[in-house]
N, C-alpha and C positions, 0 to 999 in steps of 0.2 A: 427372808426379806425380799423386800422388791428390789429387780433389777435395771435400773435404767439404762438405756444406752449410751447415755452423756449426762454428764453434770454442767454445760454447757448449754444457755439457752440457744435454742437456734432462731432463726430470724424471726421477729413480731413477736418473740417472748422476753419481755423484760425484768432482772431480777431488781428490787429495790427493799427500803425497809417502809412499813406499811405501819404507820404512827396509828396510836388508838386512845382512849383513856384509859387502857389497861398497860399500857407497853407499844414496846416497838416487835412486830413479827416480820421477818424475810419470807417476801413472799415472791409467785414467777407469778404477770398478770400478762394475758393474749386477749389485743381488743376483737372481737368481731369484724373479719374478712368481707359484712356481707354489707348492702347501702344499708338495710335496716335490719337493727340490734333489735333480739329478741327477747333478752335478759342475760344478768350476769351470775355465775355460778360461784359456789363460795366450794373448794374440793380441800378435804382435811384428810392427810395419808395414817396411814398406818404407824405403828410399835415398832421401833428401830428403821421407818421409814424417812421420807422428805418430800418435801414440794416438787422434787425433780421426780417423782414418780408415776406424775401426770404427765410432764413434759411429751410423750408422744399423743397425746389427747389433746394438752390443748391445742393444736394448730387443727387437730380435725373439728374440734368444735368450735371454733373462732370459724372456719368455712362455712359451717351449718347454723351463725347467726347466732353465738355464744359468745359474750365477753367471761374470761375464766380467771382466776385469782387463787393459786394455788398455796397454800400458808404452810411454813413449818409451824410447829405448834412451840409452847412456851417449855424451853429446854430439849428442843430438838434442833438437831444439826445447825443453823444457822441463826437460830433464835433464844434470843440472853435467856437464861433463867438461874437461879441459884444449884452450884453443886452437891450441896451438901443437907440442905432445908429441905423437907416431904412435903412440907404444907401447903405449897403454890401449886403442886400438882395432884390435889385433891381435886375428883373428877366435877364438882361443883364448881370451884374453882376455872378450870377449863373450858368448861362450857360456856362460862361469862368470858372468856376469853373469844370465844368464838361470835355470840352472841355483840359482842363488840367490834370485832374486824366485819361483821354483817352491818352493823350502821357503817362503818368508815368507808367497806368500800360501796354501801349505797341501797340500803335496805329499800324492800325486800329483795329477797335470794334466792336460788337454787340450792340448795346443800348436801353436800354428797360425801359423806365418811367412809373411807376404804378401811373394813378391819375396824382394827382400836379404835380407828377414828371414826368410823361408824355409831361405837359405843358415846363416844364424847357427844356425837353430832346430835344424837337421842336423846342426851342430857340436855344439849341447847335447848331441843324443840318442847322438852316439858318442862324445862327452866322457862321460855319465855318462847311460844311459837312466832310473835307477829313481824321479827323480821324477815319468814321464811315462807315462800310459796311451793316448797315440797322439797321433801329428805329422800335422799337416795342413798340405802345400804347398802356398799357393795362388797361381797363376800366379808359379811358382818352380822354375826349372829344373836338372836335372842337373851341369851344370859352368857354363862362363864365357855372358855375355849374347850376343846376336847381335853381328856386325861392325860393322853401324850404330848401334848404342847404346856399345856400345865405341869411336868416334869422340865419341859425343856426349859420354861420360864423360871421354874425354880432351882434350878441347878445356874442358871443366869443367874439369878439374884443371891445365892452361895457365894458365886464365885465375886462379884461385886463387893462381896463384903472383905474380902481378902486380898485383892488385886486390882490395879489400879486397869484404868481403860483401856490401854494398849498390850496388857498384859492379858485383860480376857481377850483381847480382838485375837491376839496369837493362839489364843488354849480354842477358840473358835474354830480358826482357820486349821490347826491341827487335826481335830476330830469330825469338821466337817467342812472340809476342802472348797473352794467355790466349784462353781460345774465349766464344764470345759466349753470354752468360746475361742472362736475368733473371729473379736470385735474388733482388732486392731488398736492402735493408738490414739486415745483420747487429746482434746485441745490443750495446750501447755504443757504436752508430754507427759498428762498421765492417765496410765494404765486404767481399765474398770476397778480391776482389785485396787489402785492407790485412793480413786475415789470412793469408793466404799469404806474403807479406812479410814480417811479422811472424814465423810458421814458420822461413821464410829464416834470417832473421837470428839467430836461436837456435840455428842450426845453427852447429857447431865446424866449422871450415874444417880442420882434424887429422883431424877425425873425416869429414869428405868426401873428403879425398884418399885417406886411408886403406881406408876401405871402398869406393870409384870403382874402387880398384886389384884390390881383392879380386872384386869383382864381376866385373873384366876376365879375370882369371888364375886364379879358380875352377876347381879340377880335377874331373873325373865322378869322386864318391865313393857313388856308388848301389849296387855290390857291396858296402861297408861298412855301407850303412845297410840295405839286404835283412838283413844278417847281424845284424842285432839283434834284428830278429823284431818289430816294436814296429806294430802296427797305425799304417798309411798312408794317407792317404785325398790325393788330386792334384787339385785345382781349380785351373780356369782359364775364361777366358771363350771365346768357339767363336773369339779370333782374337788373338791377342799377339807384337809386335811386338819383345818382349825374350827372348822363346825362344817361338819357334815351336810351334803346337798339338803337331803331330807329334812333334817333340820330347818333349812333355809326354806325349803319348801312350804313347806306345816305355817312358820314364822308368817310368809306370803300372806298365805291365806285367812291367821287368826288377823292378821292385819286388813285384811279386804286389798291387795297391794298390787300392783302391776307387778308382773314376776319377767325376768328374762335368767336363759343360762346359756351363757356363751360356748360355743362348742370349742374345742382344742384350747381350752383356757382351764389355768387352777386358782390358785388363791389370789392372786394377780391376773385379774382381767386389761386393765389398765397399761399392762404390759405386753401379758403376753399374745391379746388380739387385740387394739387400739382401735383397730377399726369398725370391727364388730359392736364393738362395744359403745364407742361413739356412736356408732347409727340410731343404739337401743335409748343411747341416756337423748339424746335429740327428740326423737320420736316423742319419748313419754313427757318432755318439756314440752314441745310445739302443741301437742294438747292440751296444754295447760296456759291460765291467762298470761298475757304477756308482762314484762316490768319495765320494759323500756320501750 
């Protein structure tokens, strides 16, 4: 999963809930630093992800003249969805989810799916392209994840069916320890590990199984989405372990897409070089028409 540094907006990033005709989503929204707004971006995170996984992006992109809007999705960490019902999180479903928060917060968009959310974002744009002036996958691949994430997501969804959410976050933590930092102490005293847990546990166990599956059985829909003609831009870091660079690569191209690969980045560009990665997603918007 992604790591944030805080679960805490820092200044010019506001969290709120983001009314739509589909629901209510908690989203972080950072207006543009600059006198003239260049367009506002719509960023949908990752599979046991959050909104806060942009958080070191959007303040570089509000400087470079990006108003940003970062959504948890419907039964993710901050955002209602049913515990126990599959059917909300049918990936159709979803995507009119998204397709939705794009009029609210002021169609057209930028749209940019990290991961999972890259697959959701795909389903927006050939569910319905017009509220979107270009998709950006980043380290988000063609069809289903690699064979070894597809074990990992299915021993996840095993254990989902036997144990309640705080009881996998511990069989988690047990077998795969977090990695060693120090970050120091987080705002309201707590820990990075308490807010990752905290994350955990807001996640719909519906909404895990549900999209675990989708992630596994994901079909290559890349002649679909060539066919929409919608400017493509394919980020990923030089090494990911969820679909493979080459993969991403090939993807690029059957798309005709603007490609970047962040160096000393993996599956988490958004993280783990913000700034790099800012530079690239700006870059390939400013040549592109503006929205505001």
């Amino acid at each position: 999963m992604s790591r944030p540094p805080s679960f805490t907006p820092p200044p010019g990033i506001r969290a709120y809930r983001l009314g739509t005709e589909r629901g209510e989503f908690a989203v972080l929204e950072a207006d543009a630093t600059t006198p003239q707004v260049k367009g506002t971006v719509l960023l949908m995170p990752g599979y046991t992800g959050s909104k806060e996984d942009f958080i070191l992006l959007q303040p570089l992109l509000a400087a470079a003249g990006y108003r940003t809007v970062a959504v948890d999705g419907r039964g993710q960490f901050e955002s209602p969805g049913p515990r126990d019902d599959k059917a909300p999180y049918a990936q159709g479903e979803l995507a009119r989810d998204v397709i939705a928060q794009a009029h609210t917060v002021g169609a057209p968009v930028h749209l940019l799916g990290h991961s999972f959310g890259g697959h959701i974002a795909r389903a927006a744009v050939l569910l319905d392209a017009a509220p979107f002036v270009s998709l950006t996958l980043m380290a988000s691949g063609p069809a289903q994840i690699s064979v070894p994430q597809q074990q990992r997501v299915k021993l996840l969804r095993d254990a989902l069916a036997v144990m309640d959410m705080a009881q996998v976050w511990d069989a988690i933590q047990a077998m795969d320890p977090p990695e060693d930092a120090d970050a120091g102490d987080l705002d309201e005293g707590l820990s990075d590990g308490d807010d990752l847990r905290r994350r955990w546990l807001g996640n719909s166990p519906a909404q895990l199984v549900t999209t675990g599956r989708q992630l596994c059985e994901e079909p290559d829909r890349v002649a679909e989405l060539a066919s929409v003609g919608l400017p493509v831009h394919v980020l990923s870091g030089y090494r990911d372990d969820t679909w493979p660079v080459p993969l991403l690569d090939d993807m690029a191209t059957r798309l005709g897409a603007e490609r970047t690969v962040v160096p000393n980045a993996e599956h988490s560009p958004n993280t783990d070089q913000p700034e790099v990665t800012a530079r690239a997603l700006a870059a390939f918007w400013d040549r592109l028409p503006r929205t505001a």
